[in-house]
C-alpha positions in Angstrom: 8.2 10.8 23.2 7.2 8.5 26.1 5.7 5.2 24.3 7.9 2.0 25.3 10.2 0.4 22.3 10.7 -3.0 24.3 12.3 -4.3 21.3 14.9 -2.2 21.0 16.3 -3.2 24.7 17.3 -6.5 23.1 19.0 -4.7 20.0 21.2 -2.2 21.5 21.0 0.1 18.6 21.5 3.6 19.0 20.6 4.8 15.5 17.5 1.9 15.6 16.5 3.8 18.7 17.0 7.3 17.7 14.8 6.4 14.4 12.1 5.2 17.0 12.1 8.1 19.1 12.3 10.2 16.5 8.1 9.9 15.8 6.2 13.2 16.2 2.4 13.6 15.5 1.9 15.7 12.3 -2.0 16.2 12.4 -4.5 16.5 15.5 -6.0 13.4 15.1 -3.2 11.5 14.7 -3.5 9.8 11.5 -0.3 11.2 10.4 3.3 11.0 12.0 6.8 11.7 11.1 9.8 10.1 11.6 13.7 10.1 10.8 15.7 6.4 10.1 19.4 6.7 9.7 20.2 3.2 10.9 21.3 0.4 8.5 18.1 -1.7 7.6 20.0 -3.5 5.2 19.9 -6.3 7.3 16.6 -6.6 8.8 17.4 -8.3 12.8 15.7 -12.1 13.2 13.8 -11.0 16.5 11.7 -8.4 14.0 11.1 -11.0 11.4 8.0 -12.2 13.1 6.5 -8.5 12.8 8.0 -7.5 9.6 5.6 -10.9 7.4 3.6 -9.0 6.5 -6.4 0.0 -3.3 -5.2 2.9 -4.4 -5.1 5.4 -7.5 -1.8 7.1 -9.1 -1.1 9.2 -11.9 2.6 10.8 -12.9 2.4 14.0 -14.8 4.1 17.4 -15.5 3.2 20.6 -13.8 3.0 23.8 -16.0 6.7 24.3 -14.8 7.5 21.3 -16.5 8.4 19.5 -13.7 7.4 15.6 -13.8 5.4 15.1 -10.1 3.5 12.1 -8.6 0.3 12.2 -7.1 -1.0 9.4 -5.5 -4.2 8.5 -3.2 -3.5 5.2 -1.2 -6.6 3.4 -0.1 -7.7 0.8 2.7 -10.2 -0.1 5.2 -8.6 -0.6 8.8 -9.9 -1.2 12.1 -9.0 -0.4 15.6 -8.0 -3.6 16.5 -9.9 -5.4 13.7 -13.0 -4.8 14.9 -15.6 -4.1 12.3 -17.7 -2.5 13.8 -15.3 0.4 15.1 -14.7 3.7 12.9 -12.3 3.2 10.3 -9.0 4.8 11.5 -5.5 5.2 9.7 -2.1 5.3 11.1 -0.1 6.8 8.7 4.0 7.6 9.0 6.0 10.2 6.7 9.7 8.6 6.8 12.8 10.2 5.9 15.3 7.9 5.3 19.3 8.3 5.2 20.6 4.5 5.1 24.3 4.7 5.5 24.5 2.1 2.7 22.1 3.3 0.5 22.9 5.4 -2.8 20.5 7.8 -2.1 18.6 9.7 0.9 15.1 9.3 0.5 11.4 10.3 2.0 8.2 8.6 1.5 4.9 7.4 3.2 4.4 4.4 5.2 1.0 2.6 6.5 2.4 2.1 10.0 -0.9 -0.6 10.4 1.1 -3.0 8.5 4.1 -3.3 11.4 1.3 -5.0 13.5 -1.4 -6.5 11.3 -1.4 -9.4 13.8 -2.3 -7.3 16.8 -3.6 -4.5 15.1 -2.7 -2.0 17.4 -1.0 0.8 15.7 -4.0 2.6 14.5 -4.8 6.5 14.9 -3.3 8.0 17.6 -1.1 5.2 19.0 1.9 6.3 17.8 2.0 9.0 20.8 -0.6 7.5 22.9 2.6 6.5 26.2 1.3 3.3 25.7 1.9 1.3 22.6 4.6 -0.1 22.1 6.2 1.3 18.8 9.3 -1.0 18.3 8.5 -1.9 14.8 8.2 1.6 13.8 12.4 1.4 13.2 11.1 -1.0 10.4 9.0 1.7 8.3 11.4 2.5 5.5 9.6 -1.4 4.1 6.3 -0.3 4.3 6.0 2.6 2.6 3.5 2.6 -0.1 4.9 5.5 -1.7 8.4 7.0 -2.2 10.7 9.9 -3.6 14.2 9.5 -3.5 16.9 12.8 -4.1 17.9 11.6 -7.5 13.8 12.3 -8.1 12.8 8.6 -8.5 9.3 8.3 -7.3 7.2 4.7 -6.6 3.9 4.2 -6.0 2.5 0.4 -5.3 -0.7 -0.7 -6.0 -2.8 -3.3 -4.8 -4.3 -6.1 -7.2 -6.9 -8.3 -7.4 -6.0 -12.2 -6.7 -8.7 -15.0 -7.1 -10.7 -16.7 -4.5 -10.4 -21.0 -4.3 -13.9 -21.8 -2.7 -13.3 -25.0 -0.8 -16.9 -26.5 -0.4 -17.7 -27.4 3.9 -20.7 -28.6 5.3 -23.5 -26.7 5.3 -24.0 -26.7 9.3 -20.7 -26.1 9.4 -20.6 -23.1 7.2 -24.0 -21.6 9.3 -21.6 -21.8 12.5 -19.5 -20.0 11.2 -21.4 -17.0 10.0 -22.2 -16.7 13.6 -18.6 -16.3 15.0 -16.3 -15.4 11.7 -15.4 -11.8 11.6 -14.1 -12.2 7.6 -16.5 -10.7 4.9 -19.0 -13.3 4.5 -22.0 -14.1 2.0 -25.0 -15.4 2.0 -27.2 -16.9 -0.7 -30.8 -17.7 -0.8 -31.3 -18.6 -4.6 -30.7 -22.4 -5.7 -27.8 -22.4 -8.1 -25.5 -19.5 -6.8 -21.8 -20.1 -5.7 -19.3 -17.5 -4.3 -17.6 -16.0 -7.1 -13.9 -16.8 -7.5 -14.0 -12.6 -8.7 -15.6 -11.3 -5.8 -13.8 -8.3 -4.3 -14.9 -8.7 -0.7 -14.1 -12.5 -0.3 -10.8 -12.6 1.7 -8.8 -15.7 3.1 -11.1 -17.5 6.1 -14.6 -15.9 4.7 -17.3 -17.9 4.9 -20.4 -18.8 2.1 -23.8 -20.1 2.2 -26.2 -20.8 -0.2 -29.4 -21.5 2.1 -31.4 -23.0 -0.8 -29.1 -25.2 -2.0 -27.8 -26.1 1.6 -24.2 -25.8 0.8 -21.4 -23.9 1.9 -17.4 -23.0 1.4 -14.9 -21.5 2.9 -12.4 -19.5 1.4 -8.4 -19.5 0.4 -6.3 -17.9 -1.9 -3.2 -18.5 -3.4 0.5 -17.2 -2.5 1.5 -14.8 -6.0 5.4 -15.9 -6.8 7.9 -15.8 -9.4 10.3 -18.7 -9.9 12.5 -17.7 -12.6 15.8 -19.5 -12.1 18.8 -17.7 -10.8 17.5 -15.2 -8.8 17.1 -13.5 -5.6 13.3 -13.5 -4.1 11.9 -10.9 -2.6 8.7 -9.0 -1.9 7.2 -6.2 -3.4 7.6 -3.3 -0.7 11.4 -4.7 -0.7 12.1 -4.2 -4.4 10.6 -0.7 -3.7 12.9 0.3 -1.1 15.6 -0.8 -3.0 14.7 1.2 -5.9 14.5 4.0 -3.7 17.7 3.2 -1.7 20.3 3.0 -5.5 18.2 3.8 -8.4 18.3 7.5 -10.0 15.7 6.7 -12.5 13.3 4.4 -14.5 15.8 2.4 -16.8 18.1 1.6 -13.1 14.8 0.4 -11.6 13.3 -1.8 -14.2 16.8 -3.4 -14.7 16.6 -3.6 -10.8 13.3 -5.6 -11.3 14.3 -7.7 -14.1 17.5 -9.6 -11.2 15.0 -10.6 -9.0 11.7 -13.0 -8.1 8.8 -11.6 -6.7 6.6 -12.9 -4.1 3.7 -11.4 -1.8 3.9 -10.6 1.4 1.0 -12.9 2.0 -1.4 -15.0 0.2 -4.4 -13.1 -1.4 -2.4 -10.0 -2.2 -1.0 -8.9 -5.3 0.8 -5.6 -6.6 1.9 -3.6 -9.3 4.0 -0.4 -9.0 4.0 3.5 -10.9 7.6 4.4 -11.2 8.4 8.2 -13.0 11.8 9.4 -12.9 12.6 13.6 -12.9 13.4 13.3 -16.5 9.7 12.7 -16.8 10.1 8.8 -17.5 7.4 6.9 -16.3 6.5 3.0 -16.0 3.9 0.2 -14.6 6.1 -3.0 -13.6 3.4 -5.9 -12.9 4.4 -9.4 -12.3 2.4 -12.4 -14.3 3.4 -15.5 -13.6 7.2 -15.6 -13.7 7.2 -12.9 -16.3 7.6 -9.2 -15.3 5.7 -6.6 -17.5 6.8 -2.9 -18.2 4.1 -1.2 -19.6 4.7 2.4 -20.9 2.2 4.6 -19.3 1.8 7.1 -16.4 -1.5 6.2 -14.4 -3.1 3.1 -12.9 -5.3 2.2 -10.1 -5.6 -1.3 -8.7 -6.3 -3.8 -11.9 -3.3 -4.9 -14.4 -2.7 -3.4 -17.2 -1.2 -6.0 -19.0 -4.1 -8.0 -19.1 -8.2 -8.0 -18.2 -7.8 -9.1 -14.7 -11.9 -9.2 -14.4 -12.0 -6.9 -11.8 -12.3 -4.0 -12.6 -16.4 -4.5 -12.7 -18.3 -1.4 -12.2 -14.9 1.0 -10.9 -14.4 3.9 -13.1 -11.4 5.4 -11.0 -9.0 4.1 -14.2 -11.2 5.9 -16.8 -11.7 9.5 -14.6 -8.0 9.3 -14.5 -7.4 9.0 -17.9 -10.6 11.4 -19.0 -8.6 13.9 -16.6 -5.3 13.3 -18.1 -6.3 13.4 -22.0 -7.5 17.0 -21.0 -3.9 18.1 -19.6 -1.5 15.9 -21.6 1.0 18.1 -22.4 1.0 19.4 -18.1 -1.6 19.9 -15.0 -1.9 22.7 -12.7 -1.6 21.1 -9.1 -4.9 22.2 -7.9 -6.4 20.5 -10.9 -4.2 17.6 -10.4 -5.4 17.7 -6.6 -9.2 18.0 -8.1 -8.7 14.9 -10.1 -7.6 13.3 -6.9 -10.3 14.1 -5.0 -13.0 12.8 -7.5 -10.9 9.1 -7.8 -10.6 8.9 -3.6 -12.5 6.3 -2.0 -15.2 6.5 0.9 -17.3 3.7 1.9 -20.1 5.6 2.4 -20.9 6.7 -0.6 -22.5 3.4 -1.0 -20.2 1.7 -3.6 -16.6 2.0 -2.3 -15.4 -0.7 -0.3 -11.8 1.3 1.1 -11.2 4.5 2.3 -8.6 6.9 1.3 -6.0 6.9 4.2 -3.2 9.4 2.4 -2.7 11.0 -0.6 0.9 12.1 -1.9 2.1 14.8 -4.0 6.0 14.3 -5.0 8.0 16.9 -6.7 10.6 15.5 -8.5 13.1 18.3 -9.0 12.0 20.7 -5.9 12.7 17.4 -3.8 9.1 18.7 -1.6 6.0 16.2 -0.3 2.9 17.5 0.2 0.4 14.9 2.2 -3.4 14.9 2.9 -5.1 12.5 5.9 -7.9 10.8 5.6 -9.3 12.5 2.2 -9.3 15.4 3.7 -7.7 17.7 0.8 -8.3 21.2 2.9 -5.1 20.3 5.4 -2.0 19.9 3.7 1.1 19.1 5.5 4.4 19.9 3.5 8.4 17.9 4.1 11.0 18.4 2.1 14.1 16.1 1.1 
């Protein structure tokens, strides 16, 4: 594997190296790699903090075995390079992970975008590419969006909506901007209309105008984060590799949950997270405010549970998962399971959907296997095993 790991000069760490060079393409296209970490990212080094600050559709459910399995479709729109107006591309990483401290080996799936959402330049087909540099890649284990560990705890996290603050600029100011901002950005040409503090699309830095009225505003959004008293903070994707790192089932990872804070990776983003167990257990934990919510159920997409967020709008992924579900409560043949799936994923150009599906995950619980699609393509399967 020829890409430089310039990084890793600095760090002199075999196992942080032999994790890196580890990476091997799965698919042709190279949406999908794999890799091996064995090194100790219990302690994450400073010179990677800078990289590491950093929609989707689960459901956990028996097969006719009676084994308890997760499926999960993970969902979002990237770029190469951020540029819009590029094909939407996916970089995504299977990562089997043996920490030396943790409890328990464990393998999941890891948007590898995320190690560089500055840059932006681990997109498809860099991981292998001779060129990229793929230092952060050693830091993988934190990004995976979905997990099984070999005491059969699985995690799934899910993305959630968080409210827009639209600051009000000046309206030649806000026209400028339309010109040169690269954000999702609306315009208005009906007196009376302001950006709505619900709309999906808006994002941190967009830009809207209202030509009649001859206003404009910019947006920001706020930095989700518990303050309970006491504890530890951390973020979401940390919490989940710790689950995955010493908890054998649902009760060890909501009492996990309940000794820390939780704060986002960044402002304007906001999760909640599927847990199931290989007892058949299974959990939504969502944070509101500074209290933590464990809601007994075993599906969810990307609005809370606990609560009408006001999001959920015209998105009927929740009710085709739980029409689907109701049909096969007592178990689900995989293929059907894998049907289901495939009517919830998301594609952009189907005129409604505003992500795509990057992966989708199918975790056995007891056989310990992951089976992974690329891109929504459910015809190419690629199987790992713990």
């Amino acid at each position: 594997m020829g890409n430089p790991h310039a990084y890793l000069d600095y760090l002199k760490d075999e196992k942080m190296i032999q994790a890196a060079e580890s990476v091997r393409r799965v698919d042709e296209a190279g949406y999908l790699y794999y890799m091996e970490s064995e090194w100790d990212y219990s302690q994450i080094p400073e010179k990677f903090m800078p990289i590491f600050d950093t929609g989707c559709s689960t459901f956990f459910r028996k097969n006719l075995e009676g084994e308890p399995v997760m499926y999960r479709n993970y969902d979002y729109r990237h770029y190469y390079h951020g540029d819009r107006s590029t094909e939407l591309t996916a970089c995504g990483l299977v990562v089997k992970s043996a920490n030396p401290k943790a409890k328990y080996r464990s393998i999941g799936v890891a948007d590898a975008f995320w190690l560089d959402r500055y840059k932006q330049e681990i997109v498809g087909g860099s991981l292998d590419d001779g060129k990229t540099d793929i230092s952060a890649v050693v830091l993988a284990p934190y990004v995976c969006m979905d997990g099984m560990n070999e005491a059969g705890l699985t995690v799934s996290i899910m993305a959630l909506g968080v409210d827009s603050d639209w600051n009000e600029i000046a309206y030649e100011e806000g026209c400028e901007l339309l010109k040169s901002n690269k954000k999702n950005n609306f315009e208005f040409d009906e007196a009376g209309v302001i950006p709505s503090r619900k709309e999906k699309r808006s994002e941190i830095g967009s830009v809207a105008v209202n030509h009649a009225d001859k206003k404009a505003w910019t947006c920001s959004m706020k930095l989700p984060k518990q303050n309970n008293a006491g504890r530890p903070t951390i973020m979401h994707t940390m919490l989940m590799r710790a689950m995955l790192d010493r908890c054998a089932n649902v009760d060890e990872a909501v009492e996990l949950t309940m000794m820390h804070n939780i704060v986002s990776a960044i402002p304007g983003s906001d999760f909640h997270l599927l847990i199931g167990d290989a007892q058949g257990k299974s959990v939504v934990i969502e944070f509101v405010g500074d209290e933590t919510k464990v809601i007994n159920t075993d599906y969810c997409t990307n609005y809370f549970l606990s609560y009408d967020d006001g999001y959920r709008d015209k998105d009927r992924r929740y009710e085709v998962l739980g029409m689907g579900l109701e049909r096969f409560y007592d178990g689900i043949r995989e293929d059907y399971a894998t049907t289901l799936l495939s009517l919830v994923k998301q594609d952009p150009t189907n005129g409604y959907d505003r992500s795509k599906t990057l992966t989708t995950s199918i975790y056995h619980t007891q056989q310990k296997t992951l089976r992974v699609f690329a891109m929504g393509d459910f015809t190419k399967p690629y199987d790992f095993s713990l």
